[in-house]
C-alpha positions in Angstrom: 4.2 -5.8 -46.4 7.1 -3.1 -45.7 10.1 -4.3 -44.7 13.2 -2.4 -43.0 16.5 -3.0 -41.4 17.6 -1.8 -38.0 21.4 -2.1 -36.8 22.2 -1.6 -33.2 25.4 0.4 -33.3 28.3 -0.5 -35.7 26.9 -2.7 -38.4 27.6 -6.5 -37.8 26.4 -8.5 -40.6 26.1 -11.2 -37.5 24.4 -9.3 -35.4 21.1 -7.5 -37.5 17.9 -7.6 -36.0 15.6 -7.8 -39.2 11.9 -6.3 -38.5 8.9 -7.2 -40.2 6.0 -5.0 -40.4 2.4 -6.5 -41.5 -1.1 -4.8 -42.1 -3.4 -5.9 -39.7 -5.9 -7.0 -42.5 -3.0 -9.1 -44.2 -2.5 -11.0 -40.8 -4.1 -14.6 -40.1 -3.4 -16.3 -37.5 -1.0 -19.3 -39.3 1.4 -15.9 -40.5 1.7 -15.6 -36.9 5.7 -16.2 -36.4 6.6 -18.7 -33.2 8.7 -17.3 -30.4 12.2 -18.3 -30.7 11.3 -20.5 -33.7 14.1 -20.6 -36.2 13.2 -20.1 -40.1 15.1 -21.1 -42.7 15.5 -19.9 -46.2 13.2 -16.8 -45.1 11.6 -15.6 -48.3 13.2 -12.0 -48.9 14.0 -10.6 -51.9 18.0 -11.0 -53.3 19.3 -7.6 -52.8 18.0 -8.2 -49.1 19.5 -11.1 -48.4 22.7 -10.0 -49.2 22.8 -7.0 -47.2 21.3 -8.6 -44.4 23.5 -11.6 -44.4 21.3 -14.3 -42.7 20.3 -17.8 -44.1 18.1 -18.1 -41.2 16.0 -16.3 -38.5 14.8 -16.2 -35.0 11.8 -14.6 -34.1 12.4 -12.7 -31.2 9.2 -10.9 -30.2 7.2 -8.2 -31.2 7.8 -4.1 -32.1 5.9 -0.8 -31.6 3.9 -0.7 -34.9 1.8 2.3 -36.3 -1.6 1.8 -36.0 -3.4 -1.1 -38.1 0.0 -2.4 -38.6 2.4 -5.1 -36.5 5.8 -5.7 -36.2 7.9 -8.5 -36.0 11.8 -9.0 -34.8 13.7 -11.6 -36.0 17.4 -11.8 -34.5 20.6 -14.6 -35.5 20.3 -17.8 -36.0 22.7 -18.4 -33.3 22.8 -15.0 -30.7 25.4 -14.5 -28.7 28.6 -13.8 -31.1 30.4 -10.1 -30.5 28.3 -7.3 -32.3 29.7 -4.1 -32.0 33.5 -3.6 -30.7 35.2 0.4 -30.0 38.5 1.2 -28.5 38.8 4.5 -26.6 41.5 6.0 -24.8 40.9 6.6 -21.0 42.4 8.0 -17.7 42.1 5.0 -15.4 43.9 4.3 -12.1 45.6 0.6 -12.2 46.2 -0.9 -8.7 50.0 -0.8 -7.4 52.1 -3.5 -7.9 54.8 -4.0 -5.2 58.1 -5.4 -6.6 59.7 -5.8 -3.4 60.0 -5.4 0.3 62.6 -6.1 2.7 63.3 -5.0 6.5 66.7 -4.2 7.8 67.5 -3.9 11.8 68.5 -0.8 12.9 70.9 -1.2 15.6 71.1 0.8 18.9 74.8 1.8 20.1 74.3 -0.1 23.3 73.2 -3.4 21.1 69.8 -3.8 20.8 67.3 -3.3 17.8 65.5 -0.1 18.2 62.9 -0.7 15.0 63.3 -1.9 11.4 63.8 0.0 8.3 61.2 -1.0 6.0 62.3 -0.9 2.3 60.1 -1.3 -0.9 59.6 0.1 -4.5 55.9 0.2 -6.3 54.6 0.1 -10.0 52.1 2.4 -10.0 50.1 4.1 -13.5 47.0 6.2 -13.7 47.0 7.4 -16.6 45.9 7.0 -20.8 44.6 3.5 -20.9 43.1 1.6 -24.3 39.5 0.8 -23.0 37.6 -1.9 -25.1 33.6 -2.3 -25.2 32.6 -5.2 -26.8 28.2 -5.7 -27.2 26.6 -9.1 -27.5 23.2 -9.3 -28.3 21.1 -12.1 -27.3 17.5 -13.3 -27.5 18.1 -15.2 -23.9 19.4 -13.4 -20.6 23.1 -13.6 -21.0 24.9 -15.4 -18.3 27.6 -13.1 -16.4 29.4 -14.9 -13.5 32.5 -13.0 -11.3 35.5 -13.5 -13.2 37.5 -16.5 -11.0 40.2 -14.6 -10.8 39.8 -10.6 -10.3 42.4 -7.4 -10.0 42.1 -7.1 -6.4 45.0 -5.5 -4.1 45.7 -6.6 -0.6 46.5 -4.2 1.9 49.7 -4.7 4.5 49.6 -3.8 8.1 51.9 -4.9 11.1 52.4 -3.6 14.9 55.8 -5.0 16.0 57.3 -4.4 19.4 59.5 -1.3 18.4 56.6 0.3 15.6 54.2 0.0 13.2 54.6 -0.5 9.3 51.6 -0.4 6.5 51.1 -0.4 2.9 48.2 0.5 0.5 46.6 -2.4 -1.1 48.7 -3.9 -3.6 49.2 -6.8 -6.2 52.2 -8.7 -4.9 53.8 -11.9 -4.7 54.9 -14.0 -1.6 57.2 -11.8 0.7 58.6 -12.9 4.4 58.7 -14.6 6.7 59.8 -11.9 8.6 61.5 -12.6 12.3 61.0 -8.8 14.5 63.0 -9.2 17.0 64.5 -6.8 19.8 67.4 -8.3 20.7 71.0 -8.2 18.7 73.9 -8.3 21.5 72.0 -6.7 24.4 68.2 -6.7 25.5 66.1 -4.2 24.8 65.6 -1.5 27.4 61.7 -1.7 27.2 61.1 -5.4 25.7 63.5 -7.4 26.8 64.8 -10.3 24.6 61.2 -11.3 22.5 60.4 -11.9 18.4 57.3 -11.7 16.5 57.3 -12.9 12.8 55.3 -11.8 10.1 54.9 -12.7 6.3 53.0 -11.0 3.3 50.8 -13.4 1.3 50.7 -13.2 -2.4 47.5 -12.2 -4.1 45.2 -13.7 -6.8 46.9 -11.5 -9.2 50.7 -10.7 -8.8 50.8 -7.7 -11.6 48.9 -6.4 -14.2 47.0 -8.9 -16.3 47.0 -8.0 -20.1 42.9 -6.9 -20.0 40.7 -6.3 -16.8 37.2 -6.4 -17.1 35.7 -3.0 -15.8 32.3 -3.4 -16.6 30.1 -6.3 -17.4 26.2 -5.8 -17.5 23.0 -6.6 -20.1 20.0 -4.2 -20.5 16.6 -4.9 -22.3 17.1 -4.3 -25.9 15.3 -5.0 -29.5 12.9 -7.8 -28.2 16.2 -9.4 -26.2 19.2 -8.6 -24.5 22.4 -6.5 -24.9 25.2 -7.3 -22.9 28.0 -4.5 -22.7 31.7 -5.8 -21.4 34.3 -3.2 -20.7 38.0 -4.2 -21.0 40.9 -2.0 -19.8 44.1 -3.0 -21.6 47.1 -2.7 -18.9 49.6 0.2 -19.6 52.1 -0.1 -22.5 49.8 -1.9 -24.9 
């Protein structure tokens, strides 16, 4: 029997996948591991042991194996713990945050409102950003769900009587409610004496959260599945 070590990226005592290769003409059927069967005390050498770092094993499938030879894949006891983690640094565009808006009348010299000045300030960064990948490997599809809440801006548009006013999408909080109206001492020339209110309503997200989730997917890998998350860490940490 030859017997070899494989480690998926970083070593991970945690995460090994131990393989097991047999000559055909040393198999019987009862040497024949169960799928997903756990073993305890499997019977390697010390120094093995050790290095490996498992009390017990899950056999996890089969592996290519030369020919008159088989292979066998046995993953953790328990799958599903972080294997490999790496922190790069990466340009990445976060989505504005706007810290406030207000609208001010501007006033006609014969006494009516001829539009609104629209003022507002933005926290904006694309730009070096700490980017996290942590794998999990799994002998069972991993379950990935949408995150409940996710970093999603909200755009802002409005037609009022005298104009037009928009922003890009934004995270914000609650802002308005806003009453557009023509009239201060004197009717407006076109519109007459009329309001239209408006208000801003805050998003999931109001500003950065400390780690956004770029990327979350699995792949086929070593007789299971890898799942690869991607975290972006929000600027200044």
């Amino acid at each position: 029997m030859s017997k070899r070590f494989q480690t998926l990226g970083t070593a991970d005592l945690e995460q090994r996948i131990f393989r097991v290769e047999v000559l055909d003409n040393l198999l019987k059927p009862s040497n024949f591991p169960a799928f997903l069967t756990t073993y305890d005390n499997w019977a390697f050498d010390a120094k093995e042991r050790v290095e490996d770092g498992f009390g017990a094993y899950v056999y996890i499938g089969p592996d290519e194996a030369p020919a008159g030879s088989s292979a066998f894949l046995f993953g953790p006891p328990t799958a599903g713990s972080a294997r490999t983690k790496f922190d790069v640094i990466e340009s990445y565009p976060w989505v504005p945050v706007l810290t406030s808006l207000a609208a001010t009348a501007k006033l006609h010299v014969d006494g009516y409102i001829a539009d609104y000045f629209w003022s507002y300030t933005l926290k904006s960064y694309r730009g070096p950003t700490k980017i996290k990948t942590t794998e999990t490997w799994s002998s069972q599809r991993h379950t990935i769900s949408v995150p409940a809440t996710i970093l999603q801006g909200q755009p802002f548009a409005i037609q009022y009587y005298q104009n037009t006013f928009s922003l890009p999408e934004t995270l914000h909080a609650a802002y308005g409610t806003w009453s557009l109206n023509t009239k201060d001492t004197a009717n407006h020339p076109s519109w007459g004496d009329v309001s239209v209110s408006f208000s801003l309503a805050a998003t999931s997200l109001t500003d950065w959260p400390t780690t956004h989730i770029i990327s979350d997917r699995q792949e086929p890998a070593q007789g299971g599945w890898l799942r690869k998350t991607v975290e972006a860490y929000k600027p200044g940490t």
